[in-house]
C-alpha positions as a Markdown table, in Angstrom:
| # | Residue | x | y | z |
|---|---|---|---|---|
| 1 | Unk | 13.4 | 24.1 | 7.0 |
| 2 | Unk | 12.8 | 23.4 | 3.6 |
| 3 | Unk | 10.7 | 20.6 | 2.2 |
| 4 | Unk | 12.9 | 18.3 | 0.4 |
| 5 | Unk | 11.7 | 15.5 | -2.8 |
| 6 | Unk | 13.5 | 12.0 | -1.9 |
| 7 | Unk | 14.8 | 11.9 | -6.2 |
| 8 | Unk | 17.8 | 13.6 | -6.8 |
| 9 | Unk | 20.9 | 13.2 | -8.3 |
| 10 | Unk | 24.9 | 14.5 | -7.7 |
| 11 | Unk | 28.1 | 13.9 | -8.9 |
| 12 | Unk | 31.3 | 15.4 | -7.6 |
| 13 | Unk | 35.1 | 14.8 | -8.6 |
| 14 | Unk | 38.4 | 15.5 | -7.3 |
| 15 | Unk | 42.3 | 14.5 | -6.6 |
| 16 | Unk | 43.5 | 13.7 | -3.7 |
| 17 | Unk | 47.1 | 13.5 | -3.8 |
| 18 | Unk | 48.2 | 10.7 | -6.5 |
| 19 | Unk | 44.4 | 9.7 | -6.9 |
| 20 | Unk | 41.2 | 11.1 | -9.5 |
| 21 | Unk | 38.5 | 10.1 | -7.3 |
| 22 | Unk | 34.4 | 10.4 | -8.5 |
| 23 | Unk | 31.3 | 10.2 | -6.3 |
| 24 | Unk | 27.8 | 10.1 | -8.2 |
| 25 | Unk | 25.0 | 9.5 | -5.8 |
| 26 | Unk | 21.2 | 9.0 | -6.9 |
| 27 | Unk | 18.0 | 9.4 | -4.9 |
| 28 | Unk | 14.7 | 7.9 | -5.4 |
| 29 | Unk | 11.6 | 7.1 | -3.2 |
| 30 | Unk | 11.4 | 5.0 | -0.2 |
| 31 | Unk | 9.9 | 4.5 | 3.0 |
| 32 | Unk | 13.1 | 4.5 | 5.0 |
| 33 | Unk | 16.6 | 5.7 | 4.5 |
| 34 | Unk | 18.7 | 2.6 | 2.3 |
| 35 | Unk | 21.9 | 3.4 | 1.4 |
| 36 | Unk | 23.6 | 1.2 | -1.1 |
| 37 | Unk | 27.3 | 1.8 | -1.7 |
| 38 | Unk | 29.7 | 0.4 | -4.3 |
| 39 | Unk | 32.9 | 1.1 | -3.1 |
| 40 | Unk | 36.4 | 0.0 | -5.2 |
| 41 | Unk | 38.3 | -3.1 | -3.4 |
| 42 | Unk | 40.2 | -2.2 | -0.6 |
| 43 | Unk | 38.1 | 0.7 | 0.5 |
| 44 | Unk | 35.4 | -1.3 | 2.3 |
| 45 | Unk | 36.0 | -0.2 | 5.5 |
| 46 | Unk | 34.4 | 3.3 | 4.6 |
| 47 | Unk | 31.3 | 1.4 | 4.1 |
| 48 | Unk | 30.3 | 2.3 | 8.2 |
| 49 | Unk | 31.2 | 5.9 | 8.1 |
| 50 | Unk | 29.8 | 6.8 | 4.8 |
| 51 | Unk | 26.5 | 5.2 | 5.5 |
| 52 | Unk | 26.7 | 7.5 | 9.2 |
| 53 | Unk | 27.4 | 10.5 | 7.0 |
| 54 | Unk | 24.6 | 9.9 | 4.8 |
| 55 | Unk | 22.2 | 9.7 | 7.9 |
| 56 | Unk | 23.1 | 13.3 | 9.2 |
| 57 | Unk | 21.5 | 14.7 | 5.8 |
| 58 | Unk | 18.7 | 12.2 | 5.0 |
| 59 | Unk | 16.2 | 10.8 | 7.2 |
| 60 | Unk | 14.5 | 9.1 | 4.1 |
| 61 | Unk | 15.0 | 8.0 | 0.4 |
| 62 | Unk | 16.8 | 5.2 | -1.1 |
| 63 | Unk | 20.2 | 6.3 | -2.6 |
| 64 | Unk | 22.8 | 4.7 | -4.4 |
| 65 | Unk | 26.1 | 6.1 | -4.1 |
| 66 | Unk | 29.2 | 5.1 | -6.1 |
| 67 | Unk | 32.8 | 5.9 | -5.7 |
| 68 | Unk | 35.4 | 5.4 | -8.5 |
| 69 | Unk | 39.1 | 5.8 | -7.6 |
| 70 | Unk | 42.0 | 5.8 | -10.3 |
| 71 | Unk | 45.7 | 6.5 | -10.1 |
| 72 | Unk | 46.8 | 9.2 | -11.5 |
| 73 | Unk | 50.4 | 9.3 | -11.2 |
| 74 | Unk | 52.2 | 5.8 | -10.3 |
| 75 | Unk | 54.7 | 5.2 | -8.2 |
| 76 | Unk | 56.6 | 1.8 | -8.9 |
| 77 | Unk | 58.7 | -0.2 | -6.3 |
| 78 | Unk | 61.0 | -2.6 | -6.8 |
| 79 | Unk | 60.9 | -6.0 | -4.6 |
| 80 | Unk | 63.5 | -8.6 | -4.7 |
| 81 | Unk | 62.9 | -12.2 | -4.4 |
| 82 | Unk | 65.9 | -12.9 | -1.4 |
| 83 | Unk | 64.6 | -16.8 | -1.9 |
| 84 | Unk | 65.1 | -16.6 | -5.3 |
| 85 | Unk | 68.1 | -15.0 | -4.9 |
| 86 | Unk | 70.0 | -17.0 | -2.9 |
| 87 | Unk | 69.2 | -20.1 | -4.9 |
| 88 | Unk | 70.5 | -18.2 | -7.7 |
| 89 | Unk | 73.9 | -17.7 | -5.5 |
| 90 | Unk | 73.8 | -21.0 | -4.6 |
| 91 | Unk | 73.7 | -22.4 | -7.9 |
| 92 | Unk | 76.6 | -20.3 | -9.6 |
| 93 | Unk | 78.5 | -21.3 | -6.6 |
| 94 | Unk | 78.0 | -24.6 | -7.1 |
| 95 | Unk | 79.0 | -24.4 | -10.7 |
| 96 | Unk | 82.0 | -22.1 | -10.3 |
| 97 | Unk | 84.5 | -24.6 | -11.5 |
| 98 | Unk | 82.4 | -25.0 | -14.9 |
| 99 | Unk | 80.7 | -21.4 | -15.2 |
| 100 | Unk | 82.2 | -18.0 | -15.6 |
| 101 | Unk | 83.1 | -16.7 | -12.0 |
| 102 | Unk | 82.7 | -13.4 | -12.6 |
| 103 | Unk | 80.1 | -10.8 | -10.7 |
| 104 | Unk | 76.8 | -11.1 | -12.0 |
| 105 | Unk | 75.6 | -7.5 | -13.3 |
| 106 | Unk | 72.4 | -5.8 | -12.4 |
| 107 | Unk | 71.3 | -6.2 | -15.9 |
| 108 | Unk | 71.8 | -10.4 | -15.7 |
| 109 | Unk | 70.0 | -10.2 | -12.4 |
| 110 | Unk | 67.2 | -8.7 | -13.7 |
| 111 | Unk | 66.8 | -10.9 | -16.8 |
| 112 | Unk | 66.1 | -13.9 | -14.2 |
| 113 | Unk | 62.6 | -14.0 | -14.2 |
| 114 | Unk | 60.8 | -13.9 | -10.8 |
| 115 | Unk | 64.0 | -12.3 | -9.3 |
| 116 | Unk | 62.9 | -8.7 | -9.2 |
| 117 | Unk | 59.7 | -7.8 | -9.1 |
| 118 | Unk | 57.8 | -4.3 | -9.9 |
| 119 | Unk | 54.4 | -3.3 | -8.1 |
| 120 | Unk | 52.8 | -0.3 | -7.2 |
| 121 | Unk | 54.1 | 1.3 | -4.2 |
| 122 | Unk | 51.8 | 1.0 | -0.5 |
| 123 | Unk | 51.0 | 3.8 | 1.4 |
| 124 | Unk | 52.1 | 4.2 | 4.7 |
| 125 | Unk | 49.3 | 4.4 | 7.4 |
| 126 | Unk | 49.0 | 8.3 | 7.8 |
| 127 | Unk | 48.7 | 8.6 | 3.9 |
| 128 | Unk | 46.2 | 6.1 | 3.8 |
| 129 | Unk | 44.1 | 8.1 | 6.8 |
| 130 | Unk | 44.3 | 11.4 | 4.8 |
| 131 | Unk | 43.4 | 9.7 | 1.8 |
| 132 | Unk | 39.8 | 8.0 | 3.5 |
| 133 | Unk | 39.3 | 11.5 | 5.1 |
| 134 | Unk | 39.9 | 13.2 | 1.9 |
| 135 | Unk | 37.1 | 10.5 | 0.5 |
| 136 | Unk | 34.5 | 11.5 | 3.0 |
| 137 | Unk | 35.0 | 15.1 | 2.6 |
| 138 | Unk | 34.1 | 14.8 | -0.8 |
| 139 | Unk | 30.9 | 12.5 | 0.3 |
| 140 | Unk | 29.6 | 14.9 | 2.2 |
| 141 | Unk | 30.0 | 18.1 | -0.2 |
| 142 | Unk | 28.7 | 15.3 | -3.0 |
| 143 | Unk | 25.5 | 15.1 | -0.4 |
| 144 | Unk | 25.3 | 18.2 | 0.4 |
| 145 | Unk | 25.0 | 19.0 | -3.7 |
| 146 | Unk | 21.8 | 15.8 | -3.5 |
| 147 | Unk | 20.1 | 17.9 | -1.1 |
| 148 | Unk | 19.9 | 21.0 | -2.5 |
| 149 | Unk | 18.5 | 19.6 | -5.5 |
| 150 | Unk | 16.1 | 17.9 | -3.7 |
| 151 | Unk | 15.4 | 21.1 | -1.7 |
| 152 | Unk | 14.9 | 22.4 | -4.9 |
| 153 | Unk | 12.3 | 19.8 | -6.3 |
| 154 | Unk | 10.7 | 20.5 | -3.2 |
| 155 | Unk | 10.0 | 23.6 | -3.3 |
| 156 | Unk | 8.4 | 22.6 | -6.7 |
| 157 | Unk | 6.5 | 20.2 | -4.8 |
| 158 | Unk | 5.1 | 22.3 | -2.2 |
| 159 | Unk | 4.1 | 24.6 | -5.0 |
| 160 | Unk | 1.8 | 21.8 | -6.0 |
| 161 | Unk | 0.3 | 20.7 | -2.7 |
| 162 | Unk | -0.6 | 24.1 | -1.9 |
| 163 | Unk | -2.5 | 24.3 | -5.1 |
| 164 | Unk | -4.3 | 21.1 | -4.2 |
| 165 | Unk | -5.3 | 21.9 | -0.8 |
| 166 | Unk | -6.8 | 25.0 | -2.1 |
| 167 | Unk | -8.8 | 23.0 | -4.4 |
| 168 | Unk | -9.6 | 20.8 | -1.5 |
| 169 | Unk | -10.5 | 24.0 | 0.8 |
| 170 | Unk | -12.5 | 25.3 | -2.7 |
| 171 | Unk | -14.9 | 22.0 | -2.9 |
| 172 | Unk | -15.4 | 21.8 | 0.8 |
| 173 | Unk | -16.7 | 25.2 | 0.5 |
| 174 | Unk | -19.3 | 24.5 | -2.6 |
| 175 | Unk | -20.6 | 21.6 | -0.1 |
| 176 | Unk | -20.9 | 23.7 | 3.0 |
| 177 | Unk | -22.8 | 26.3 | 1.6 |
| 178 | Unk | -24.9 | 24.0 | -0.9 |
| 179 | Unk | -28.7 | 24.9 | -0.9 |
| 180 | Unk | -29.7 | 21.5 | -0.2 |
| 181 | Unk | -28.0 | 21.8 | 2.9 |
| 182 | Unk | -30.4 | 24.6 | 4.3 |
| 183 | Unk | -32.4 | 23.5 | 6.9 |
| 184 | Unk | -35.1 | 25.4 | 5.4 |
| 185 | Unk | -34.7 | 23.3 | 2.2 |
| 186 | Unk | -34.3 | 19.7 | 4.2 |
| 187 | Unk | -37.8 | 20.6 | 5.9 |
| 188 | Unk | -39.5 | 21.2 | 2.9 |
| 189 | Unk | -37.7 | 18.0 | 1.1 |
| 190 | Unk | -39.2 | 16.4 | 4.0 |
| 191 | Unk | -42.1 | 17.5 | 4.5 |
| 192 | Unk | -43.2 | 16.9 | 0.6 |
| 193 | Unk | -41.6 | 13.1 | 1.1 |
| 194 | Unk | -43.8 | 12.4 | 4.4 |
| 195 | Unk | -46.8 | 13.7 | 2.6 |
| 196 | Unk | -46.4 | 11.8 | -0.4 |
| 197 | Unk | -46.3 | 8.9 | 1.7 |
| 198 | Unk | -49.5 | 9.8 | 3.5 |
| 199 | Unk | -51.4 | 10.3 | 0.2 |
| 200 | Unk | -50.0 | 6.7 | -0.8 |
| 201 | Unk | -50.5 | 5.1 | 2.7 |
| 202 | Unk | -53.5 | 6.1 | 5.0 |
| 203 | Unk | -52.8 | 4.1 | 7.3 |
| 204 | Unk | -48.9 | 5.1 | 8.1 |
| 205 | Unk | -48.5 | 6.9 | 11.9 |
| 206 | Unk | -48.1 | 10.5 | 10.7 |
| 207 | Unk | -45.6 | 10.7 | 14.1 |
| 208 | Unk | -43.4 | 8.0 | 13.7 |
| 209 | Unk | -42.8 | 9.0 | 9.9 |
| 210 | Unk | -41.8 | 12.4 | 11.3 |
| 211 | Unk | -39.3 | 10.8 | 13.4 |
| 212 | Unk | -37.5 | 8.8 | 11.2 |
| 213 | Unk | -37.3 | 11.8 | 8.5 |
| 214 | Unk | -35.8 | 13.4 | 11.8 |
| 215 | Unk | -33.8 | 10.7 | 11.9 |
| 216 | Unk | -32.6 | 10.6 | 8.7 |
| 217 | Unk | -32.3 | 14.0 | 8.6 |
| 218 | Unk | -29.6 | 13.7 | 11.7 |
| 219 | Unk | -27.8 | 11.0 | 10.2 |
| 220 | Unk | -27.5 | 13.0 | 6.8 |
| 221 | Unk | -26.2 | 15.7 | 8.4 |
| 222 | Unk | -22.2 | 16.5 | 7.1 |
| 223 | Unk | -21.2 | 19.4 | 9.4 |
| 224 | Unk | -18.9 | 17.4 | 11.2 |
| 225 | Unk | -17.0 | 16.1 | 8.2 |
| 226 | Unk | -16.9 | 19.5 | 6.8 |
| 227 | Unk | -15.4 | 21.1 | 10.1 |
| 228 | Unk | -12.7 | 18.2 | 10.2 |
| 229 | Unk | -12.2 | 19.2 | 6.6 |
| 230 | Unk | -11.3 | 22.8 | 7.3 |
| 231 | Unk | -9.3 | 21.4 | 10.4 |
| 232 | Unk | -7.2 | 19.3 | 7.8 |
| 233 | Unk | -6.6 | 21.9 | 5.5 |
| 234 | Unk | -5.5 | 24.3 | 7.8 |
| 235 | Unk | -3.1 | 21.4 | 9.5 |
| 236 | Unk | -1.7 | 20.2 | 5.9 |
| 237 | Unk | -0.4 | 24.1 | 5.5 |
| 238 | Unk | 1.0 | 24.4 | 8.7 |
| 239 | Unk | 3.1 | 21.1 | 7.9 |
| 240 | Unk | 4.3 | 22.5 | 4.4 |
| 241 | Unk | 5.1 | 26.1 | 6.1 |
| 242 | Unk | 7.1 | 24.1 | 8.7 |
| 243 | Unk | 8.9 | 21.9 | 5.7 |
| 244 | Unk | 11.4 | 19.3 | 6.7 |
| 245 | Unk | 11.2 | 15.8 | 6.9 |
| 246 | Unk | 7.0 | 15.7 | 6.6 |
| 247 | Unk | 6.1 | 13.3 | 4.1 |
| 248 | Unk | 4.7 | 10.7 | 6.4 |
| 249 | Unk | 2.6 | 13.2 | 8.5 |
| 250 | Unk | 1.0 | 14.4 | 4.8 |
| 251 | Unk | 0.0 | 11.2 | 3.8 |
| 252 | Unk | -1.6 | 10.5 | 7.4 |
| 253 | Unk | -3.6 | 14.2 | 6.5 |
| 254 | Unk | -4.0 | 12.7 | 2.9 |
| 255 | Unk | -5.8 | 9.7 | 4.2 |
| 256 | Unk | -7.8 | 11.7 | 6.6 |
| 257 | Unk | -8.7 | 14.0 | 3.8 |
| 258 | Unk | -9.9 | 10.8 | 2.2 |
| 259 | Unk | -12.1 | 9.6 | 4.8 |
| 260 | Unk | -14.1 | 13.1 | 5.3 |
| 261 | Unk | -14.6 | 13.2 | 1.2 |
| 262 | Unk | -15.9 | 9.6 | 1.0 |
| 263 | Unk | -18.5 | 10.1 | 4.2 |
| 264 | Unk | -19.6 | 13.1 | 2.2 |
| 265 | Unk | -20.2 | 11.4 | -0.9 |
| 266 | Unk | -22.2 | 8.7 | 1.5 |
| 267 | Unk | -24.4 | 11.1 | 2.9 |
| 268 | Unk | -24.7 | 13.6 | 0.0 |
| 269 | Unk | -28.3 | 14.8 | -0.6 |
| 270 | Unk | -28.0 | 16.5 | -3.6 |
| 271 | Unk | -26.2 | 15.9 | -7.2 |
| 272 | Unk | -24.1 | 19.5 | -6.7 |
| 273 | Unk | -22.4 | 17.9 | -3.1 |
| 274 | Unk | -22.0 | 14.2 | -4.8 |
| 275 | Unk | -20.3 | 16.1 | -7.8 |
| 276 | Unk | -18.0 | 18.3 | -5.3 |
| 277 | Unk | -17.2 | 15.2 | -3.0 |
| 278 | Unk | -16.1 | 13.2 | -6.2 |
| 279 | Unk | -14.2 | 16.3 | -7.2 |
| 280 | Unk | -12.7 | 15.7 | -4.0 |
| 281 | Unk | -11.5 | 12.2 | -4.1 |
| 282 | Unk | -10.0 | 13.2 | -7.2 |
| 283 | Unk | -7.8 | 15.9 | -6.4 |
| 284 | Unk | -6.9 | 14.2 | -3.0 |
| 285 | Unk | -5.9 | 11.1 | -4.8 |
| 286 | Unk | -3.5 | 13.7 | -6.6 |
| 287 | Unk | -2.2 | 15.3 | -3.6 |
| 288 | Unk | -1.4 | 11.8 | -2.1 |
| 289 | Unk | 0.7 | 10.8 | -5.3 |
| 290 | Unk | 2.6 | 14.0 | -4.9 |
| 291 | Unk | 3.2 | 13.1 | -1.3 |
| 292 | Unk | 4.9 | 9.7 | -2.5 |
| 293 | Unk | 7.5 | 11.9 | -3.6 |
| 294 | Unk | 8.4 | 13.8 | -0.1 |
| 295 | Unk | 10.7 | 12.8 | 2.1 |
């Protein structure tokens, strides 16, 4: 499954029967999935099953998705006013003895204002159903057209975050194999600090100094962070290879990834592992940006 970004855009447009229909839909970031639909009047009732729809391709992303619908050929209907009429009737005969008593023609009928009426003509119910399942057809090949092009910026985007957790991978190398971190090297850093504390000090216990360079020594130690390091790395690929709706899971790693480089930078004891941890934070803040984007 294919990584997917949460921006997007599509537009798609169509007839369906007597009606030019368009659907543009656009996609930005979000935590959840909000779909916000502007439908024409008289179509709210789609509202439900487009929002369903939209949850069978999506799982997050805020998208706005408008629908247009215009008629493209009308079809008039005439409607008589049978009140209006039958005043009319009642009138003329009324007057017959005074007015011309001949038939009305259509023509005078429809010179009486409010007697006939024009409007477009209804749709029957089956029409109406084939045109609402007409309009979600088209939703869903209009989504289908938002996720490839966010399948597409994904692939862009995984691209990216590859390239940062090799850099990540790169920088916890340069700190594992430092010099300074050579036990060789600690013991003689040490071992000239302890002495240099004697020659200032005769009266410091030789021992107990020994013990707390041991100490500090321990608590200086970065192996652990280093080995979750290389366990995050390898966990951030395997949730890119596996694609799909992983954007929350990389920014858990992200923040992980954080917390390893800024213990580093806390224990560092030498100017090469300060310079790679701050390296670090760097291109981890990057890689969490990028995540932002992921659905």
């Amino acid at each position: 499954m294919a990584l997917q970004s949460m921006t997007g855009f599509a537009r798609r447009e169509g007839t369906i029967g007597r009606y030019r229909f368009v659907w543009e839909l656009r996609s930005v970031n979000g935590k959840g999935l909000d779909i916000r639909l502007r439908l024409p009047q008289g179509l709210e009732h789609l509202e439900a099953p487009i929002k369903a729809a939209a949850g069978t391709h999506v799982s997050r992303g805020n998208i706005q998705a408008g629908l247009s619908v215009t008629v493209a050929e009308n079809r008039l209907e005439a409607v008589l006013n049978r009140e209006a009429l039958a005043a009319v009737m009642a009138l003329r005969e009324e007057l017959k003895d005074i007015v011309d008593p001949k038939p009305l023609t259509l023509d005078q009928l429809f010179a009486i204002r409010g007697l006939v009426d024009f409007r477009e003509a209804e749709e029957d119910g089956a029409a109406r159903e084939a045109r609402d399942a007409a309009l979600l057809d088209a939703f869903n090949d209009t989504m289908n057209a938002l996720v490839a092009m966010r399948e597409s910026e994904g692939r862009a985007l995984a691209a990216v975050l590859s390239g940062q957790i090799d850099e990540i991978e790169r920088l916890a190398a340069i700190v594992e194999h430092d010099p300074a971190r050579q036990p060789d090297e600690i013991i003689r850093k040490l071992s000239a600090q302890v002495a240099a504390l004697m020659e200032a000090s005769s009266s410091l216990d030789r021992d107990r100094l020994h013990a707390e360079a041991a100490l500090l020594a321990t608590r200086a130690d970065i192996r652990e962070e280093i080995d979750r390091l290389k366990a995050h790395v390898k966990a951030a690929r395997e949730l890119i290879a596996k694609g799909g709706p992983v954007g929350r899971k990389l920014d858990f790693m992200a923040q992980e990834f954080n917390r390893e480089s800024n213990t580093i930078c806390s224990k560092s004891n030498s100017a090469a592992v300060s310079a790679a941890g701050i390296e670090l934070k760097v291109v981890i803040d990057q890689f969490r940006e990028q995540i932002q984007n992921l659905e």
